[in-house]
Structures are given as C-alpha cells and as structure tokens.
C-alpha atoms as a printed R data frame, in Angstrom:
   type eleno elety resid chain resno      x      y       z
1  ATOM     1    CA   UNK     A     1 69.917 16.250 254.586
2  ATOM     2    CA   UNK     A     2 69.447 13.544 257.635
3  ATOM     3    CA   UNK     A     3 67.434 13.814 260.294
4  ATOM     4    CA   UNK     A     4 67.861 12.437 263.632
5  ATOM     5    CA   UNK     A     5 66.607 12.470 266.938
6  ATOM     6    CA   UNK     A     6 67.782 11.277 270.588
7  ATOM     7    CA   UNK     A     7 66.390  9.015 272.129
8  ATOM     8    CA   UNK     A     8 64.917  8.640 275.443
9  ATOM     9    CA   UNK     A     9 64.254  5.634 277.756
10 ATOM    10    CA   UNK     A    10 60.389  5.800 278.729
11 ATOM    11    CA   UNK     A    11 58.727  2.377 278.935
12 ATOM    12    CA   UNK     A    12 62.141  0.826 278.794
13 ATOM    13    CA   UNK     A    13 64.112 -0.870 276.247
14 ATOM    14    CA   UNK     A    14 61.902 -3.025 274.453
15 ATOM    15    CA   UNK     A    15 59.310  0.454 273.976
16 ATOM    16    CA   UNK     A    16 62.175  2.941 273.152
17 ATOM    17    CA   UNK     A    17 63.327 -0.095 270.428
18 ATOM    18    CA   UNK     A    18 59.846 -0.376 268.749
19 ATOM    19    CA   UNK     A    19 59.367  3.352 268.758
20 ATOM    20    CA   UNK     A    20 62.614  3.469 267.035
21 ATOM    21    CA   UNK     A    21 61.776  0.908 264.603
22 ATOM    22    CA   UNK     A    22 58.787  2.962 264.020
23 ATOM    23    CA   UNK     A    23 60.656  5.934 263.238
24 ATOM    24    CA   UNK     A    24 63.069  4.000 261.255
25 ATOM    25    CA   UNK     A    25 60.198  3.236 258.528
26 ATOM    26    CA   UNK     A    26 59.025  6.651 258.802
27 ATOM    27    CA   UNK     A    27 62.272  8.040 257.399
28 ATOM    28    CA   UNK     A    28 64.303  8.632 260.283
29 ATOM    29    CA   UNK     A    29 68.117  8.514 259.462
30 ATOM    30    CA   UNK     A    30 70.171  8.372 262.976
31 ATOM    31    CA   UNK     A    31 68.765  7.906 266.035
32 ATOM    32    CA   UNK     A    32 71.256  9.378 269.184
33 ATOM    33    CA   UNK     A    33 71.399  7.484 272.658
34 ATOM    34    CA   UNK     A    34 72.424  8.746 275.901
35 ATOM    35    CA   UNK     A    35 73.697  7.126 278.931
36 ATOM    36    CA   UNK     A    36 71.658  8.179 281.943
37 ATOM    37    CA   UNK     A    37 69.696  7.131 284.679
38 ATOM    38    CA   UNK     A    38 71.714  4.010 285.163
39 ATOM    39    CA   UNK     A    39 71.429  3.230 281.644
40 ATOM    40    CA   UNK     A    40 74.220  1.809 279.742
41 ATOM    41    CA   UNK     A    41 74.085  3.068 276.237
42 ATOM    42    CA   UNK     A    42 76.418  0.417 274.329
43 ATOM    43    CA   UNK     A    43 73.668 -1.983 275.945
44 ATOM    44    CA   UNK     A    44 70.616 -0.259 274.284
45 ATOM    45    CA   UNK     A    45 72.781  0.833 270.890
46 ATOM    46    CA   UNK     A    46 73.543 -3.025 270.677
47 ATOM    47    CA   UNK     A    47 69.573 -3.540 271.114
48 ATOM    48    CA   UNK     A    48 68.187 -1.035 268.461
49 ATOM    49    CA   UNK     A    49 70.836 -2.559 266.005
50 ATOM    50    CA   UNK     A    50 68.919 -5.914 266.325
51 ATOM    51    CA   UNK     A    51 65.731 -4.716 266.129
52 ATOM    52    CA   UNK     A    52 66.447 -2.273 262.969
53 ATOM    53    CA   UNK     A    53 67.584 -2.654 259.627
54 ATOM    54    CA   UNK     A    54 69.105  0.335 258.522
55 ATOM    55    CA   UNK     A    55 69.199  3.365 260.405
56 ATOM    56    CA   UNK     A    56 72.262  4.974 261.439
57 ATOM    57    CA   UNK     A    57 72.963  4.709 265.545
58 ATOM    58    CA   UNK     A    58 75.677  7.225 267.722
59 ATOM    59    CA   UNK     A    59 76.205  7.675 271.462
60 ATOM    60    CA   UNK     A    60 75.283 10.742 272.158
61 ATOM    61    CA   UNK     A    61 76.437 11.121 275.575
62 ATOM    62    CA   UNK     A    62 78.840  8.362 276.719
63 ATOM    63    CA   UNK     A    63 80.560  9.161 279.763
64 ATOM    64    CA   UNK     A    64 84.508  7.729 280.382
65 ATOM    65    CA   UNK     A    65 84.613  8.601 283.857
66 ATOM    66    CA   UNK     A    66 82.589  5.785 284.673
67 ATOM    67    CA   UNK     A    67 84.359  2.733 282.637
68 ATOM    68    CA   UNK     A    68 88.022  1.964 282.363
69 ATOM    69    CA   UNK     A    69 90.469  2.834 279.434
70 ATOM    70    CA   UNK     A    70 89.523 -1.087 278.615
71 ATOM    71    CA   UNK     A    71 86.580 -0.924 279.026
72 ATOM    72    CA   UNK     A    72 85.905  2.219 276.565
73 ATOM    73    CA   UNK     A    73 88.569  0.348 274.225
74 ATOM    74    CA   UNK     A    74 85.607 -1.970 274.187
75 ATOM    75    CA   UNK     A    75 82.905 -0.277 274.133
C-alpha cells in the first residue's frame, strides 16, 4: 500500500517544498498538487522534483480550460 497526500500552498513554495521533503523521509509515497489560487501546478511539481529524491509526484487538479492544446501538450 502507498500513501499520499495533496498538497496545499500555505507559506508558499519554498514551505510547501520543505514540508514535502519532510514527509518524503517520513515515508510518504506520492504527494498530489493542485492548481489554484493562481497557482500553476507544473511550476510547483517541477519544484518538489528538485528538492526531493524519490517520492512519486501527480497533478491532482490541472485545469485545460485555462492553457492551450500546446500548451497542455507541454505541460
């Protein structure tokens, strides 16, 4: 079994990261992001893959209305 959790912006990037890093040597397996609040979740996924080493990141809410076919090619 894997456990995961989403998570949330408070504090900002840079906090959310070294929370996640935290969790990350605690045991967690897959940590979910979400685009909101003007957030942009390939951003912050791109971020927690730099600071970690080996847990498991997914979009958990990544909206296409708001970025071209291109774009989400991309992304």
């Amino acid at each position: 079994m894997k456990f995961g959790m989403q998570i949330d912006y408070a504090g900002g990037f840079a906090e959310s990261a070294a929370k996640v890093a935290e969790f990350e040597k605690a045991g967690l397996d897959i940590a979910w992001v979400a685009e909101a609040y003007g957030f942009d979740a390939p951003t912050f996924m791109g971020y927690l893959a730099a600071k970690t080493e080996s847990i498991t990141i997914g979009a958990g809410i990544l909206p296409i209305y708001t970025r071209t076919p291109t774009l989400m090619a991309m992304t």
